[in-house]
C-alpha positions in Angstrom: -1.1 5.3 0.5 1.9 3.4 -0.6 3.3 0.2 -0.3 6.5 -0.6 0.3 7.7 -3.5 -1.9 7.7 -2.5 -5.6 5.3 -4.6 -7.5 7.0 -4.3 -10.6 9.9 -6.3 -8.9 7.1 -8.7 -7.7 5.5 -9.0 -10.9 9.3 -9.3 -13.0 9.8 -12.3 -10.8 6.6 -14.0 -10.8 6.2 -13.7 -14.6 10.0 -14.8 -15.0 9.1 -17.6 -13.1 5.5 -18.9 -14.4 6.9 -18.6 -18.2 4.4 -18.6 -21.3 1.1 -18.2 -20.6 0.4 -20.6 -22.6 -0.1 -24.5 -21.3 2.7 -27.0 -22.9 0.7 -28.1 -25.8 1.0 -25.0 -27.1 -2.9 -23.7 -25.7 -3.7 -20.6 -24.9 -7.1 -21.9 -23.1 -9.3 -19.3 -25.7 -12.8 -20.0 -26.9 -13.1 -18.8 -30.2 -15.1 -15.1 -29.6 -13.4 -14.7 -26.4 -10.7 -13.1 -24.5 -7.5 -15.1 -24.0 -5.5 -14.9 -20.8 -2.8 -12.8 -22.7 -5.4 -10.0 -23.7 -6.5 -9.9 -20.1 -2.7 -9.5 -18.8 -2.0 -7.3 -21.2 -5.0 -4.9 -19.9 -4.2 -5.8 -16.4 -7.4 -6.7 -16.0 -6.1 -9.2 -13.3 -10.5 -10.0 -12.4 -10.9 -11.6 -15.5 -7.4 -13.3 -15.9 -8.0 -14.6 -12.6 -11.6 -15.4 -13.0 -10.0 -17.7 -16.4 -7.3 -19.4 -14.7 -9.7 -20.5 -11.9 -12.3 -21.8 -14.4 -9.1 -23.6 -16.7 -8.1 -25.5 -13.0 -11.3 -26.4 -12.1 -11.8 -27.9 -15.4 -8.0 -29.6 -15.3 -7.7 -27.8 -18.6 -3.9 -27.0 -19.1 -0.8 -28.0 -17.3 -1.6 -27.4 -13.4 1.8 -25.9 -12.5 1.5 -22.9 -14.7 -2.1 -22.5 -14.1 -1.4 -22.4 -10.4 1.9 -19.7 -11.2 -0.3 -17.4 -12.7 -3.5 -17.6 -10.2 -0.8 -16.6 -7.9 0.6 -13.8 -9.8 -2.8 -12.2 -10.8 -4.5 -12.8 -7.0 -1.5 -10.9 -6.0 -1.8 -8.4 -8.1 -5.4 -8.2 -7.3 -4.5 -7.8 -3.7 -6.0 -11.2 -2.9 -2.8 -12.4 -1.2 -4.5 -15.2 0.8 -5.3 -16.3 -2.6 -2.0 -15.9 -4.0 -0.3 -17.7 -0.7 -2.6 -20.8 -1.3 -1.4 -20.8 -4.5 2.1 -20.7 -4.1 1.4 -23.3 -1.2 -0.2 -25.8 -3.3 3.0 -25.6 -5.6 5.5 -26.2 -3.0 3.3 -28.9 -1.6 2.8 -30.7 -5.4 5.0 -29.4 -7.5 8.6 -29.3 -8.4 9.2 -25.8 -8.3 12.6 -23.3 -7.2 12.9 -21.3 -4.1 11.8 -18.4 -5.3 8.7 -19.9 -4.7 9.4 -18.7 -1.0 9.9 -15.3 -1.3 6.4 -14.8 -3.4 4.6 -16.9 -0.3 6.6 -14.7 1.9 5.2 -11.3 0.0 1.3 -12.5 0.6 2.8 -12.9 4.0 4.3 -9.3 4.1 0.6 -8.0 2.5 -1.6 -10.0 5.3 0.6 -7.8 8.3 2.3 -10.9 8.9 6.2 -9.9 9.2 7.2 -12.1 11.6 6.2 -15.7 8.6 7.1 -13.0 6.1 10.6 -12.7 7.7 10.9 -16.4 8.6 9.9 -18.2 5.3 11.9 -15.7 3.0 14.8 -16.9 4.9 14.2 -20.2 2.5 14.3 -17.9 -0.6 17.2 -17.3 -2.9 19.7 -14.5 -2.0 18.7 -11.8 -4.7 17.7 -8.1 -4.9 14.0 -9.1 -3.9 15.0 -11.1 -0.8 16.8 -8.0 0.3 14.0 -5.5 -0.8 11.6 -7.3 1.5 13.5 -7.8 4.4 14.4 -4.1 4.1 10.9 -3.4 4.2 9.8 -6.2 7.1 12.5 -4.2 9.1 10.8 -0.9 8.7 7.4 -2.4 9.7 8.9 -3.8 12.8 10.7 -0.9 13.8 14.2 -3.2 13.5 17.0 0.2 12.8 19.8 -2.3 13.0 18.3 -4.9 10.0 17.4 -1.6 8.4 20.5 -0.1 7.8 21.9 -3.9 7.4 19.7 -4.1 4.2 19.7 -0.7 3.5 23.5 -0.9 2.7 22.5 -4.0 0.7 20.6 -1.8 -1.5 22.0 -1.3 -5.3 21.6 1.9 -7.5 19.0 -0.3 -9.7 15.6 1.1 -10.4 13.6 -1.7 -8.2 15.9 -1.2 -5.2 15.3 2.6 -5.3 11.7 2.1 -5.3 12.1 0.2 -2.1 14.2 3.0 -0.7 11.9 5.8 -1.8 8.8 4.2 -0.7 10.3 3.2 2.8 11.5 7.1 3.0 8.0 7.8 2.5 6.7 5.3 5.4 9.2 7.0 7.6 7.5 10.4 6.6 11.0 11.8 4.7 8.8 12.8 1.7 11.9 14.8 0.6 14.1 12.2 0.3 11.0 10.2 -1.1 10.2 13.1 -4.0 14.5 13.2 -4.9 14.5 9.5 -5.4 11.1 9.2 -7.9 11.7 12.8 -9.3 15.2 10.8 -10.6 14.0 7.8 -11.8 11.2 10.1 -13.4 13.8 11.5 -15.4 15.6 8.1 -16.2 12.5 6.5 -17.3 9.9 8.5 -18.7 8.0 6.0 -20.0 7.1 4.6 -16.5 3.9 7.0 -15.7 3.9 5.3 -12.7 6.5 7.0 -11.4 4.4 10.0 -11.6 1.3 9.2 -9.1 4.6 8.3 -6.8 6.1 12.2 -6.9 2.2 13.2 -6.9 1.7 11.5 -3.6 4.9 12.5 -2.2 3.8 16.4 -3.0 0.7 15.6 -1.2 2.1 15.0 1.6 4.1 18.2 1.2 0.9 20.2 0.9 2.1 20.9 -2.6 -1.1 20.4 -3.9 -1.3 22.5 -6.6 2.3 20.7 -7.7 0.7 17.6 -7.1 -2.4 17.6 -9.3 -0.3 19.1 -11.9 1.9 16.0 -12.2 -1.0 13.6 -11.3 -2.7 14.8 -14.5 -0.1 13.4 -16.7 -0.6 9.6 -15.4 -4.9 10.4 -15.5 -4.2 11.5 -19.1 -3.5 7.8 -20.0 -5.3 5.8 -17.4 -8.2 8.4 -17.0 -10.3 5.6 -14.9 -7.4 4.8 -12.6 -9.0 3.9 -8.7 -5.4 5.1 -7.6 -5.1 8.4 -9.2 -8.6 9.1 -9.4 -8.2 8.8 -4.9 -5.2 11.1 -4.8 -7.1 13.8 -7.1 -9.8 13.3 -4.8 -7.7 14.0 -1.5 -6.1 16.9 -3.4 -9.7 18.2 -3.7 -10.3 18.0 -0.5 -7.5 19.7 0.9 -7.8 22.5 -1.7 -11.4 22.5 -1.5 -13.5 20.6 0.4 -15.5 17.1 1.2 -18.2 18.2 -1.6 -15.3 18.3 -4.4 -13.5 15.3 -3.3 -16.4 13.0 -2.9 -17.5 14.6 -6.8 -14.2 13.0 -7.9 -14.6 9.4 -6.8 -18.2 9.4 -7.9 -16.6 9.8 -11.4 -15.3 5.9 -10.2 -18.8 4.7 -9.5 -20.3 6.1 -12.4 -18.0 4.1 -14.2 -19.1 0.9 -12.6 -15.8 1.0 -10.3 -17.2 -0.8 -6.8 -15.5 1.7 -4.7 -17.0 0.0 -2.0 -15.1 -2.9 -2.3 -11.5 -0.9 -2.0 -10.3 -0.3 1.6 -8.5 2.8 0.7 -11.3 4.4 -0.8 -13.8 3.5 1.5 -12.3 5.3 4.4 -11.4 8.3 2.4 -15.1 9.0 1.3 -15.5 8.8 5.7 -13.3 11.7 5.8 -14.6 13.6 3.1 -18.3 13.2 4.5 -16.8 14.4 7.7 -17.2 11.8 9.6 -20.6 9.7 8.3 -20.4 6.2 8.4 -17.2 6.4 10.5 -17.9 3.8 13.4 -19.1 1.1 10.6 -16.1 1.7 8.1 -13.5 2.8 10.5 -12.9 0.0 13.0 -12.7 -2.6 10.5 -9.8 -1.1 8.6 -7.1 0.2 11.4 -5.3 -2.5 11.4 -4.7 -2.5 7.5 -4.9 1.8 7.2 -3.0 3.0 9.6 -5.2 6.8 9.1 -7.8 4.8 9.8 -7.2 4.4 13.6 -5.9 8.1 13.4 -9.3 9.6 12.4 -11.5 6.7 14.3 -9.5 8.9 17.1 -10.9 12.0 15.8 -14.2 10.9 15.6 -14.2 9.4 19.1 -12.6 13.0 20.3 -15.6 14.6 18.4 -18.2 13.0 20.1 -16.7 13.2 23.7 -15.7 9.5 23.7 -12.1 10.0 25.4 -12.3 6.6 26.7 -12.7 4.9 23.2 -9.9 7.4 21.7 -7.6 6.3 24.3 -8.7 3.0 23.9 -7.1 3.0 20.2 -4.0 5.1 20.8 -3.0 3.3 24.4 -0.6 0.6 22.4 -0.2 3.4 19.8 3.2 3.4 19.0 3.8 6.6 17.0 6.1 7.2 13.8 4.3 10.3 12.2 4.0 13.5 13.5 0.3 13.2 12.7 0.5 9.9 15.1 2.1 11.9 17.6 0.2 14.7 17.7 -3.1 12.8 18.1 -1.8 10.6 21.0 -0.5 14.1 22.7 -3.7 15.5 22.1 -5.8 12.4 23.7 -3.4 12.3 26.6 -4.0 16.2 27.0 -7.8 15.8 26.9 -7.5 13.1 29.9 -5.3 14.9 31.8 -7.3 18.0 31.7 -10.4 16.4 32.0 -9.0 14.4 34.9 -6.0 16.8 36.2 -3.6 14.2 35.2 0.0 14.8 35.3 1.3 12.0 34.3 -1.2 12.3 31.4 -0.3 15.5 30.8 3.5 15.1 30.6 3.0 12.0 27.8 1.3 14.9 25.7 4.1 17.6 26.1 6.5 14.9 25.0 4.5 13.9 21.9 4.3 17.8 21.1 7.9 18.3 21.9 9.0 15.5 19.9 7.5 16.9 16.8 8.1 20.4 17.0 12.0 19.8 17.9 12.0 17.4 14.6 14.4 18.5 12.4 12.1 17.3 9.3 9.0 19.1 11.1 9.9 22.3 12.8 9.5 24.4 9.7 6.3 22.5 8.9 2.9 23.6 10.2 2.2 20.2 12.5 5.9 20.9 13.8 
């Protein structure tokens, strides 16, 4: 539910970068009667901004360089990173432009699953705090403890690094260490309501729902129609309540004209919450961008009495939650029952042990 690069460090840089909005004669690119690309910005509706910029390039209206900046910073932003990479391609390939340049292609990289580019091209960046942010994070996704703790020591007491740090605490499933780090910056910035969806999500995963709405509520006070805020609500609902109440939440979205079809994220949530419906035409296009997704395509495989399919997905499983564990334990216990396997059998005892002998877990109820 959380990504691991900050976005306000991405978004700091890019804007620092692609300057005024503004061409260089001094155009903003606004038809009388319409929106300008600053009033879109400024409402982060990044749709519209984007949907201007591409119009203003097609047209050759404005100077190409900046137009091309921006595309990239509002596709991003949009989660379009293929967008944003051909962007920042096209500028590198036509343009005089800085290195930094780099380190935004390598983010779309990072985005797209691609860590290994992601790694390799941000080697070309400059050495800042956002070179070492990402490669903090790339180490995480590939499971590299050494280059972790490398770039974890490179990490300052700024506001952008801790994000990195918290958010990579929450990936590792330390949502104590997580909830210490935003409850701080909470209290060092209380204008950033950001900060509170991050502490929400972080009691979520605590099963502090209650705590969790309470503090959610003061972000959905000011962005009442927030996709984000309005899906943790939603799985708060669910866990306090049930499918019915969750799925009432997000229809508040749709009502809205919010195409909750078109977000990932929510899509695969309103699977679980329907218990299940639609799974098998949702669920296998996603696992490889939601990781939950290939834990409760499991679980509906298990339901149905397709072992062979469940072990299909968790064979090259390797796990780093307890909920990953316990899932693989409790496919390899089905098979070796099923098939008086011990070999099978003895997999699932360690993926049980392991999580029940975790010092973060044993007190918990999947330890």
């Amino acid at each position: 539910m959380m990504r691991g690069i900050t976005a306000a460090a991405k978004a700091k840089k890019a804007a620092a970068t692609a300057g005024s909005v503004r061409d260089k004669s001094g155009k903003s690119g606004k038809a009388p009667g319409q929106p300008s690309l600053e009033d879109f910005v400024a409402l982060r509706d990044y749709t519209g901004a984007l949907t201007l910029l591409e119009f203003r390039l097609k047209c050759q209206d404005g100077d190409t360089k900046n137009l091309l900046l921006w595309i990239g910073y509002c596709a991003f932003h949009l989660g379009n990173f293929k967008r944003a990479e051909e962007a920042y391609r096209e500028l590198l390939d036509a343009h005089e432009v800085t290195n930094a340049v780099y380190l935004y292609i390598a983010c779309c990289y990072f985005y797209q699953q691609m860590f290994e580019e992601s790694e390799k091209i941000a080697e070309k960046g400059p050495d800042d705090a956002l070179k070492i942010r990402l490669l903090f994070n790339i180490a995480h996704r590939t499971a590299d403890e050494n280059k972790l703790m490398t770039y974890h020591q490179k990490l300052k007491d700024k506001k952008e690094d801790q994000l990195s740090l918290a958010a990579v605490h929450y990936l590792r499933s330390h949502h104590q260490e997580a909830t210490d780090i935003y409850k701080r910056l909470l209290l060092e910035n209380r204008d950033d309501l950001a900060l509170n969806v991050y502490v929400a999500m972080c009691y979520y995963k605590l099963d502090y729902y209650d705590v969790s709405l309470e503090i959610l509520a003061v972000y959905l006070q000011s962005h009442p129609e927030s996709p984000i805020g309005i899906n943790l609500k939603a799985c708060n609902h669910f866990r306090l309540y049930n499918g019915k109440a969750a799925e009432a939440e997000l229809k508040i979205l749709s009502d809205k004209g919010v195409n909750i079809q078109a977000n990932e994220l929510i899509r695969h949530n309103m699977v679980v919450f329907s218990n299940g419906e639609q799974a098998l035409q949702v669920l296998p296009g996603i696992v490889d961008s939601i990781p939950e997704a290939r834990l409760n395509l499991i679980i509906y495989y298990l339901r149905h009495n397709s072992v062979n399919e469940a072990f299909e997905l968790v064979r090259d499983l390797e796990p780093a939650t307890p909920q990953e564990y316990i899932i693989k334990g409790v496919v390899h216990a089905t098979i070796g029952q099923r098939n008086t396997n011990r070999e099978h059998l003895k997999m699932a005892q360690q993926c049980f042990q392991l999580v029940g002998t975790s010092a973060h877990e044993c007190d918990t109820i999947p330890g």
